[in-house]
C-alpha positions in Angstrom: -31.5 -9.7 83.5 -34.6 -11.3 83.0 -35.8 -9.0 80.2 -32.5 -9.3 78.5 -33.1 -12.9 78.2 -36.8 -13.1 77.4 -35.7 -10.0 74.7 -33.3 -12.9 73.2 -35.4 -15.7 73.2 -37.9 -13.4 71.2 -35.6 -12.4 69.0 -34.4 -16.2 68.2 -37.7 -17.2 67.6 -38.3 -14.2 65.2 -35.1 -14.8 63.7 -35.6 -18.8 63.6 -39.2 -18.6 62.0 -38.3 -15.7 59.4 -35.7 -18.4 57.7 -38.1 -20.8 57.4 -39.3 -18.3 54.6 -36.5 -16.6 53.4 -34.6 -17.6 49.8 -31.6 -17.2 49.2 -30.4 -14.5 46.6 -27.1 -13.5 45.5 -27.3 -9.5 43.9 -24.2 -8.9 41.2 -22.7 -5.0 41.2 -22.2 -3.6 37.6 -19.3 -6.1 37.2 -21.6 -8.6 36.3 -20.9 -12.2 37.6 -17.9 -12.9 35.8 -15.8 -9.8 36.9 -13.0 -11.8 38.0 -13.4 -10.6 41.8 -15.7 -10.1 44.4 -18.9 -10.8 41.9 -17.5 -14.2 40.6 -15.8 -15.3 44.0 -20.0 -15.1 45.1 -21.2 -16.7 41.9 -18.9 -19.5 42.6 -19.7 -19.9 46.4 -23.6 -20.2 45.4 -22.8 -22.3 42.9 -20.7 -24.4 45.0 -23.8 -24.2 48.0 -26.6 -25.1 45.3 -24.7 -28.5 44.7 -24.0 -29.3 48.6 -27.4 -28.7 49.6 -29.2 -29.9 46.4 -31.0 -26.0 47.0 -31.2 -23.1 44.8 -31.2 -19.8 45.1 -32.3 -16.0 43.1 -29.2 -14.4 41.2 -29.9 -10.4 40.4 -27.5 -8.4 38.0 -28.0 -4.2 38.1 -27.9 -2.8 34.9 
């Protein structure tokens, strides 16, 4: 019991620290970002986040 819990405090803390660094990206299929589905639905909730938070964020297209 006692490792289980040390094992998830450890893994908080990794977890917790690793955001501090992290940005936030948003990657597009080959629909592109205006495909009228999943891709824009994405586009739209990042765009949507960037203005709430005042944040930005990466956006990757495949080609």
């Amino acid at each position: 019991m006692i490792r289980r819990t040390f094992a998830a405090a450890a893994m908080s803390l990794t977890l917790g620290a690793g955001s501090a660094f992290a940005e936030p990206a948003v990657i597009y299929d080959l629909g592109g970002k205006f495909d009228k589905s999943f891709n824009e639905a994405a586009h739209n909730g990042a765009q949507r986040w960037a203005q709430e938070t005042g944040k930005s964020y990466r956006e990757i297209e495949l080609q």
